[in-house]
matplotlib code that plots the C-alpha trace (Angstrom):
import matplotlib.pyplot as plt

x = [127.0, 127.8, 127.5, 126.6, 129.3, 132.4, 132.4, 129.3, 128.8, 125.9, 125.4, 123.6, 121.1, 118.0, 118.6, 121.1, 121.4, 122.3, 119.3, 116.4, 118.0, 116.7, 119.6, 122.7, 120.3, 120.6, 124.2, 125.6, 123.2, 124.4, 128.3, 131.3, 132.7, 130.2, 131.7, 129.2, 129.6, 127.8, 128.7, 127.9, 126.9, 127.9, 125.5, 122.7, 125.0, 125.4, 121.8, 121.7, 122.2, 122.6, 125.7, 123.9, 121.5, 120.4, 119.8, 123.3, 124.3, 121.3, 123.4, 126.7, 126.1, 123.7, 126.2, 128.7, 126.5, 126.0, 130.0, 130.7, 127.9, 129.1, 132.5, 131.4, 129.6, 133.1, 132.5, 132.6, 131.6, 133.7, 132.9, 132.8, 132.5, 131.9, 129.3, 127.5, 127.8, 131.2, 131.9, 130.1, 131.1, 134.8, 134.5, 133.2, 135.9, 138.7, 137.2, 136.7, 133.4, 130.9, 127.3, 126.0, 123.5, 121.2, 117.5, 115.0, 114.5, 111.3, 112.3, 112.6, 116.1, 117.4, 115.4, 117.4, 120.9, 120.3, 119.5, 122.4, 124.5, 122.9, 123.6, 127.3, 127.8, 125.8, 128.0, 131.0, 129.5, 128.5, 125.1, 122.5, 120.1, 118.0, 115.1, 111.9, 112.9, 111.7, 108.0, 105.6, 104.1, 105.5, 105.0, 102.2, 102.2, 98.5, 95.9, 92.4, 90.3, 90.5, 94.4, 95.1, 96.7, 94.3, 94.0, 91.9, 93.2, 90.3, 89.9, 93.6, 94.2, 91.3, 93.4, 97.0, 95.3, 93.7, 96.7, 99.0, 100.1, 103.3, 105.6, 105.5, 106.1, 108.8, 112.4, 115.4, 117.7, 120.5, 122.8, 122.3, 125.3, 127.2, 130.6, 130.2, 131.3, 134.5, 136.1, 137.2, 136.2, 137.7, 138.0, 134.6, 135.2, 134.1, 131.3, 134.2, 135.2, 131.9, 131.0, 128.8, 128.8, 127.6, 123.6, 121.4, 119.8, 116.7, 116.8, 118.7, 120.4, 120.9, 119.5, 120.2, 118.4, 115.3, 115.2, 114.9, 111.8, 110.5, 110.5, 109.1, 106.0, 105.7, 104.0, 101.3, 100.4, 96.9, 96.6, 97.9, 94.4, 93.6, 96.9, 98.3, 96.6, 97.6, 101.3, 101.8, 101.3, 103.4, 102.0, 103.4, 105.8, 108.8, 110.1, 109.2, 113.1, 114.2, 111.3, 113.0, 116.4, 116.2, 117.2, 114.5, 112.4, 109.1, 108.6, 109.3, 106.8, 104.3, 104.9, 104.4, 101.3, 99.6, 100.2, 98.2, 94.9, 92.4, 91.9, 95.7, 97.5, 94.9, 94.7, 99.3, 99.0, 96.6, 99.3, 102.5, 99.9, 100.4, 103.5, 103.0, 100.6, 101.7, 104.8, 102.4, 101.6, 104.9, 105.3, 102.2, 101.7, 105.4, 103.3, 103.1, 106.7, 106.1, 102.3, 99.0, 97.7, 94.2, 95.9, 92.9, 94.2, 97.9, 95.4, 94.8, 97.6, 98.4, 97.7, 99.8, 102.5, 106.1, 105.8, 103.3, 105.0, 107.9, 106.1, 104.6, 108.3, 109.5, 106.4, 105.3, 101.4, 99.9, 98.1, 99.5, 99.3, 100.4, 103.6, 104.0, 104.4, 106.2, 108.9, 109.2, 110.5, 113.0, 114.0, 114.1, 113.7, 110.7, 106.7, 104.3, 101.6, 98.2, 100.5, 101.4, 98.0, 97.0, 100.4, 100.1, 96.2, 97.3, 99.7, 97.4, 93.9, 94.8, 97.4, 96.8, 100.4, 101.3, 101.5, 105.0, 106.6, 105.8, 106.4, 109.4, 110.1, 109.6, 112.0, 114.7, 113.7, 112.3, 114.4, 112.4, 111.7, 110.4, 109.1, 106.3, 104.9, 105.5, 104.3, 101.2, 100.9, 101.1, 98.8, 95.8, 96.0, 95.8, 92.6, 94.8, 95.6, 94.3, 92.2, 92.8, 90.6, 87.6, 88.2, 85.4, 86.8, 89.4, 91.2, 89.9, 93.2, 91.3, 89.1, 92.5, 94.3, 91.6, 91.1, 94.4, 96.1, 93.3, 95.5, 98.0, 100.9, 102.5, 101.6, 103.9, 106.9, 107.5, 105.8, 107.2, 106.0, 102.3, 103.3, 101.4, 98.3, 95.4, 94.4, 91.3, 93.4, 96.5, 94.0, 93.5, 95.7, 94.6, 91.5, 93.1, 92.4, 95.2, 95.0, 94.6, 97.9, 99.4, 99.1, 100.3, 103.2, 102.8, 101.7, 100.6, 101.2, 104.8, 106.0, 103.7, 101.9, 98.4, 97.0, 97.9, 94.9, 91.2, 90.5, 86.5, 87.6, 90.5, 88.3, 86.1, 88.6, 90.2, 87.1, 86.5, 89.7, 88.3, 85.0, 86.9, 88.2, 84.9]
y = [88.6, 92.5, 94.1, 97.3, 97.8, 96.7, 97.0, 97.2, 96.8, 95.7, 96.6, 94.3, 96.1, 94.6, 91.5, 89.3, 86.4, 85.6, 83.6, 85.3, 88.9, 91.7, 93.9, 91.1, 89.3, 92.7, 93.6, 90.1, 90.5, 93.4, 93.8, 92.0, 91.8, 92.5, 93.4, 93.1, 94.6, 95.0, 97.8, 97.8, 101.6, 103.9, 105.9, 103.2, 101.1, 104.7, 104.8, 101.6, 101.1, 97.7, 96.3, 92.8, 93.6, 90.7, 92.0, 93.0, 89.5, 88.2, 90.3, 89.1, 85.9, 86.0, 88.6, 86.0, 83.1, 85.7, 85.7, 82.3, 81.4, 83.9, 82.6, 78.8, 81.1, 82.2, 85.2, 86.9, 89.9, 93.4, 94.1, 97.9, 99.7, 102.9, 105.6, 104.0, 107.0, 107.5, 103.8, 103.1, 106.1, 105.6, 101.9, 102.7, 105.5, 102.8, 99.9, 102.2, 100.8, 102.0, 101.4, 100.7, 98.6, 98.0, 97.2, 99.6, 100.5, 102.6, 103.7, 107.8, 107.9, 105.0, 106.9, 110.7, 108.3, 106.6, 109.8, 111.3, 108.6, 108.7, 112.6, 112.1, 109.0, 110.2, 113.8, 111.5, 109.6, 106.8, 105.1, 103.7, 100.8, 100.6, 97.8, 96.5, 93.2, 93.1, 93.7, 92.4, 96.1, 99.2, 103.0, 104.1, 100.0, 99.5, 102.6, 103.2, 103.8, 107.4, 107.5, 107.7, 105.7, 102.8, 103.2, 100.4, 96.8, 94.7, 96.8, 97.3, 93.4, 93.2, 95.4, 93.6, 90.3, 91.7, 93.2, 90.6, 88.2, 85.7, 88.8, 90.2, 86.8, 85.7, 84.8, 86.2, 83.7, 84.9, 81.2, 82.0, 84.8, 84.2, 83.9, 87.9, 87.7, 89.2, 86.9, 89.4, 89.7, 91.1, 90.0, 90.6, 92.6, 90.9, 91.8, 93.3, 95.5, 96.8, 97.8, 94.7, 91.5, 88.3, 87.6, 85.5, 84.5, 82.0, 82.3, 80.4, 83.0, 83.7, 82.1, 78.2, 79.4, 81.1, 77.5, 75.4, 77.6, 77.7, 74.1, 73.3, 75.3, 74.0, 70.8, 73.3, 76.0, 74.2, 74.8, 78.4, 80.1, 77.6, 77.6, 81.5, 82.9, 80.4, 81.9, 78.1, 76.1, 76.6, 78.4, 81.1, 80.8, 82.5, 84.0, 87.7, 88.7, 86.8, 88.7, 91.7, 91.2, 89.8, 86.4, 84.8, 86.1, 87.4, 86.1, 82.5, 82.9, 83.9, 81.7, 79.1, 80.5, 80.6, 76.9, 75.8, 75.6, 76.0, 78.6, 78.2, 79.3, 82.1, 83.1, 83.2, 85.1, 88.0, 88.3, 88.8, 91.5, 93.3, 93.8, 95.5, 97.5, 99.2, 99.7, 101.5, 103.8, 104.7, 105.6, 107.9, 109.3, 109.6, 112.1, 108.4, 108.3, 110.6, 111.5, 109.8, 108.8, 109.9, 113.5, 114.4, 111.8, 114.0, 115.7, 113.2, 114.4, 110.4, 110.7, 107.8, 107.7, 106.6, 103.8, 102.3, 102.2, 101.3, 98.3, 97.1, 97.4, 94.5, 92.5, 93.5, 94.8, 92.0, 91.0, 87.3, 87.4, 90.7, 90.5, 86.9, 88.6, 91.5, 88.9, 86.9, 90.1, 90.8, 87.6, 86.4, 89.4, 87.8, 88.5, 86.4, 88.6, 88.2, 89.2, 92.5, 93.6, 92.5, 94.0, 97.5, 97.6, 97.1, 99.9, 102.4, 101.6, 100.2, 102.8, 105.3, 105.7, 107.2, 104.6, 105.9, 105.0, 101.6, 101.8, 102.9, 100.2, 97.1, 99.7, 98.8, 95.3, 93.6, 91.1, 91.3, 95.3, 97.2, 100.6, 100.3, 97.3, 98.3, 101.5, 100.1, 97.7, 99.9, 102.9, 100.0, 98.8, 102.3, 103.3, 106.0, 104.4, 103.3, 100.8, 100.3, 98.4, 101.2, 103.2, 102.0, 98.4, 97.1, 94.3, 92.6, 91.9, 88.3, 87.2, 87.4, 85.5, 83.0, 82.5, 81.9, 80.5, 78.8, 76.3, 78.6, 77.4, 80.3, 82.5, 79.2, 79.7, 83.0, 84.3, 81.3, 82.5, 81.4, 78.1, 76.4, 77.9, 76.3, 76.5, 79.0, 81.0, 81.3, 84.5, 86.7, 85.3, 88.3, 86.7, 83.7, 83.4, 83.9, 79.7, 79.3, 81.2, 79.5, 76.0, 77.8, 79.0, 82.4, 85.6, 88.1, 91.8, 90.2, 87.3, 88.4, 92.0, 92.8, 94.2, 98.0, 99.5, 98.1, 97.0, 98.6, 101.5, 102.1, 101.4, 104.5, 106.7, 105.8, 106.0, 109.4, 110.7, 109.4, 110.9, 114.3, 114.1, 113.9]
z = [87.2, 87.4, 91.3, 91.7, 94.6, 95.0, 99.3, 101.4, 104.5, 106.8, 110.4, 112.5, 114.8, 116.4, 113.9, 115.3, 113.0, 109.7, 107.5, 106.0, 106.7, 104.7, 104.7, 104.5, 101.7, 99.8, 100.4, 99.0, 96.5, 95.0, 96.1, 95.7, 98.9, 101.9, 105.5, 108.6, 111.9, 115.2, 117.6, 121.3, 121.1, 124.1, 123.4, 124.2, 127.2, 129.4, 130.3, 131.5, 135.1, 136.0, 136.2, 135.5, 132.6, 131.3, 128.4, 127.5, 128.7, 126.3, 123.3, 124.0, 123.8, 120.9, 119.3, 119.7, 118.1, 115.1, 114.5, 114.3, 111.9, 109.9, 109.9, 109.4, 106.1, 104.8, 106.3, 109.9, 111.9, 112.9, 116.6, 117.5, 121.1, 121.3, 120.1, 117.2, 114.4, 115.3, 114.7, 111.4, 109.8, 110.7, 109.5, 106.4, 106.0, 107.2, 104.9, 101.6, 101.0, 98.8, 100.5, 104.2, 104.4, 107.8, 108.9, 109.9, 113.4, 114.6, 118.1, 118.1, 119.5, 117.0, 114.2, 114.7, 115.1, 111.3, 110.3, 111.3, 109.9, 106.6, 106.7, 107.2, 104.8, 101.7, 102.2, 101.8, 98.4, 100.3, 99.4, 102.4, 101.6, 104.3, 104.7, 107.0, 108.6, 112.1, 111.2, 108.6, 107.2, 108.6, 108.5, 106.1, 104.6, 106.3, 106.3, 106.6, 103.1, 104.1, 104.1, 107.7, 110.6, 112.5, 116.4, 116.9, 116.9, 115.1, 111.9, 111.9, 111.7, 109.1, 106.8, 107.9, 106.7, 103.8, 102.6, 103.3, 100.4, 99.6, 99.0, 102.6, 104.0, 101.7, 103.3, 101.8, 100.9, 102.1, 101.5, 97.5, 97.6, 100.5, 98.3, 99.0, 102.5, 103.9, 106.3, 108.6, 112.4, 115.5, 119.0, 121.0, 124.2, 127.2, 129.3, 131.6, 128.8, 128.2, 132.0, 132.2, 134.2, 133.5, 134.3, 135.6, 132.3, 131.9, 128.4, 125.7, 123.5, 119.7, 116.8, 118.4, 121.2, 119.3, 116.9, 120.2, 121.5, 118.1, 117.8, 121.2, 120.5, 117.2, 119.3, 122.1, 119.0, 119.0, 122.5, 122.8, 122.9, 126.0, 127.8, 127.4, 130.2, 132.8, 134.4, 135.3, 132.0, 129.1, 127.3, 125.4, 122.6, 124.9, 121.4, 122.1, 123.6, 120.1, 118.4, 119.9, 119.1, 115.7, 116.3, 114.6, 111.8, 112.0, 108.8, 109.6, 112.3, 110.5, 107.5, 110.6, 112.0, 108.4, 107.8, 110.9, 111.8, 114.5, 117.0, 118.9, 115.8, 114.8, 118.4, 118.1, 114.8, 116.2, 119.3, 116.0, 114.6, 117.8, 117.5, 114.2, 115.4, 118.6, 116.1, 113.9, 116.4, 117.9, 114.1, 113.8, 116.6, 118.2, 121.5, 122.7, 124.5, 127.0, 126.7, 126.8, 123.5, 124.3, 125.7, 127.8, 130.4, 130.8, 133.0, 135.8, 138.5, 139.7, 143.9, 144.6, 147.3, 146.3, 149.3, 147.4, 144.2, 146.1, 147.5, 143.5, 142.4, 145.3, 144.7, 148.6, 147.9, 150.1, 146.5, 145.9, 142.4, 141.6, 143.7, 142.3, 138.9, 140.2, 141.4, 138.8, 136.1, 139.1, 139.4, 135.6, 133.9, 132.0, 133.0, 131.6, 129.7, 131.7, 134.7, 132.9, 132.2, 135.8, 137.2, 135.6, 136.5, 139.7, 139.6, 138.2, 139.4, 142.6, 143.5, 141.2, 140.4, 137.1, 134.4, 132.7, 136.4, 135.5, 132.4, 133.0, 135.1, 132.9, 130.7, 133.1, 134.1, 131.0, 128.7, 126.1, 126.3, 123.3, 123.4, 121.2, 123.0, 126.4, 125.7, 124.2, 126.6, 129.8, 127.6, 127.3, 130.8, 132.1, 129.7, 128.1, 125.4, 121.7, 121.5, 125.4, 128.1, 128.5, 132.1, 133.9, 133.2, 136.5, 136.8, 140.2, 141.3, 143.5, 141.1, 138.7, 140.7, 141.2, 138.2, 136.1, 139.1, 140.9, 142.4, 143.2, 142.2, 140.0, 143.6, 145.5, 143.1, 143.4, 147.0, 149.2, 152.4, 151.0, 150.1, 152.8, 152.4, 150.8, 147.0, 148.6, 151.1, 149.3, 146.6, 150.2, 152.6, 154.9, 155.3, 157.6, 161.0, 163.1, 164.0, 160.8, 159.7, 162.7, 160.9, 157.7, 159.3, 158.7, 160.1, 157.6, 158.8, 159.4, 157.1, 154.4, 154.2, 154.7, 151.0, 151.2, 150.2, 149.6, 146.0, 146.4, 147.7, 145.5, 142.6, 143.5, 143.8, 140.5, 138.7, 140.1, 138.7, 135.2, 135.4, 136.4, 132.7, 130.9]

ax = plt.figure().add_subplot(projection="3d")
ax.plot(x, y, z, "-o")
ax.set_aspect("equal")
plt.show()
């Protein structure tokens, strides 16, 4: 069999293991020897300001898992810190090889560094092989009959399905031409050496971790439309931080998702089409970074204090639910997703604080962080966004509360001072009489607060700043 080049090399990005890989499948396809590397890029670590970032922790290890699996292959993994176009560019110099190969990646900043890289290489002779691996269709893939971008969901998904077939689900079989692989690595630096620490994780890592999860909802898919809105019942699929770093295929999930039936894996697969989606739209219409999708709503100046936000941040609103949630992403790094809609509602139409503080925010705090997703996310809770919850829609944030944690017992995990309070009193805890808090053992105003504003009235005054808009 004749190879088109004799060295390649794949970088490993937002794609952190080593079966049904676009960009390695590809490489060993079509070189003789195939290098891979992974570089902890500078340029990405310096903005980060926790010392304890789980997610770099979540990396390492999975980064790690990703080397040795590789080496068990015959092959292994070059580990590079430092600015990431200096790296690759220097490797590929050092290693003399002939093509770079590497998986797409749709974030604005990632998209102006692979452009820079490909500038540099393909001066030098080099060839770059780029491919789409962490989505099912991408870019300009899924289009309206008149040729442009969807932003609304439901006819969006209409056209996903329509268009999708066995091609854009197919694994790459990567085992077939591992013979390619170089067995070279290099020493990993520790978490030291990279400015980091070691976290509090309450996730399993890499592509072990990802097959456990994956496994384990495997047996609750049929009850995920039933169980997914309930913070205390499993039921999520807990793969999104894997989603986002690439340690399991979106393909594979799918594939999954497509051989079951009923409403729980229907309900799963509508959730993965999301994800391609809100990618779609960070693609088309790139103003959603820092501006409102629907740009008429740039033009509501946000009255809310900096105590307030202050107090949504430390999960100290006097709203049992809402700091429940707030808690649990400082504590695990990990919100459940009714909890975000309710959580940014909170934030916006409770307090009208701008929505990018928050988003900005779950930037810094989320595991599984994603622009496109949080972006969409936060965009669609705040009524600014496509296809978002209409304006004059607001999370109630009792009835909420009352309703996917009727029992309380997500509120008892992660706000302890309720814990004694009834299944009734622990949704408005402010409502107790002061003998009643007494045999809670509790004073709210003291050991827990009293809400800071009034959901009726802060309801008005949001819906007045949307009416102002036309």
């Amino acid at each position: 069999m004749g190879f088109k080049y004799k060295k390649s090399l794949c970088w490993f990005r937002r794609d952190l293991r080593c079966v049904d890989h676009a960009a390695l499948y590809h490489a060993l396809k079509n070189s003789t020897q195939v290098y891979c590397v992974f570089v902890f890029d500078t340029d990405i670590l310096a903005n980060l300001s926790d010392q304890a970032d789980r997610r770099i922790d979540f990396i390492w290890q999975s980064v790690r898992e990703l080397q040795q699996a590789l080496e068990k292959l015959g092959g292994g993994l070059i580990i590079r810190h430092g600015s990431a176009i200096g790296e690759i560019t220097d490797l590929v110099e050092e290693l003399g090889v002939n093509a770079l190969y590497f998986n797409h990646d749709y974030d604005p900043d990632a998209l102006g560094r692979d452009d820079r890289i490909k500038q540099l290489l393909q001066q030098q002779g080099v060839d770059i092989h780029t491919f789409k691996d962490q989505v099912i269709f991408e870019k300009n893939e899924v289009l309206t009959q008149s040729g442009s971008a969807y932003n609304v969901f439901t006819p969006y998904k209409n056209a996903w399905l329509k268009k999708l077939d066995a091609s854009a689900i197919q694994a790459y079989p990567v085992d077939q031409y591992i013979s390619s692989l170089v067995p070279q690595s290099s020493p990993i630096p520790t978490l030291a050496e990279l400015g980091f620490e070691k976290a509090d994780l309450k996730f399993s890592t890499g592509m072990s971790g990802a097959n456990t999860l994956f496994e384990n909802f495997k047996q609750r898919i049929a009850h995920y439309h039933e169980w997914r809105d309930f913070p205390s019942a499993k039921g999520p699929s807990y793969l999104s931080v894997h989603l986002r770093f690439g340690t399991i295929s979106i393909r594979a999930l799918v594939n999954f998702a497509l051989t079951q039936s009923g409403p729980g894996a229907q309900t799963w697969l509508s959730e993965l089409i999301w994800r391609d989606f809100y990618q779609m739209i960070l693609y088309h219409y790139p103003h959603v970074v820092s501006h409102a999708f629907k740009e008429k709503y740039d033009k509501i100046k946000w009255p809310g204090t900096d105590s307030h936000f202050k107090a949504w941040c430390t999960g100290q609103t006097g709203y049992p639910l809402v700091d429940a949630a707030m808690r649990q992403l400082n504590q695990t790094g990990y919100m459940h997703n009714r909890l975000r809609m309710v959580a940014a509602s909170f934030l916006v139409k409770d307090l009208q604080v701008d929505w990018k503080k928050g988003e900005h925010y779950f930037a810094q705090k989320l595991l599984d962080y994603d622009l496109a997703a949080n972006n969409g996310g936060w965009q669609w809770a705040a009524s600014t966004g496509c296809d978002s919850q209409p304006w004059f829609r607001i999370f109630n944030p009792v009835t909420q509360s009352e309703k996917f944690d009727r029992e309380g017992d997500f509120i008892r995990k992660y706000v302890p001072e309720l814990t004694n309070c009834d299944s009734k009193a622990i949704h408005t805890p402010w409502k107790l009489s002061p003998a009643q808090q007494q045999i809670c053992g509790i004073t709210i105003g003291k050991d827990y607060p009293l809400p800071i504003v009034d959901h009726a009235v802060a309801r008005d005054i949001t819906l007045a700043l949307f009416n102002r808009t036309g």
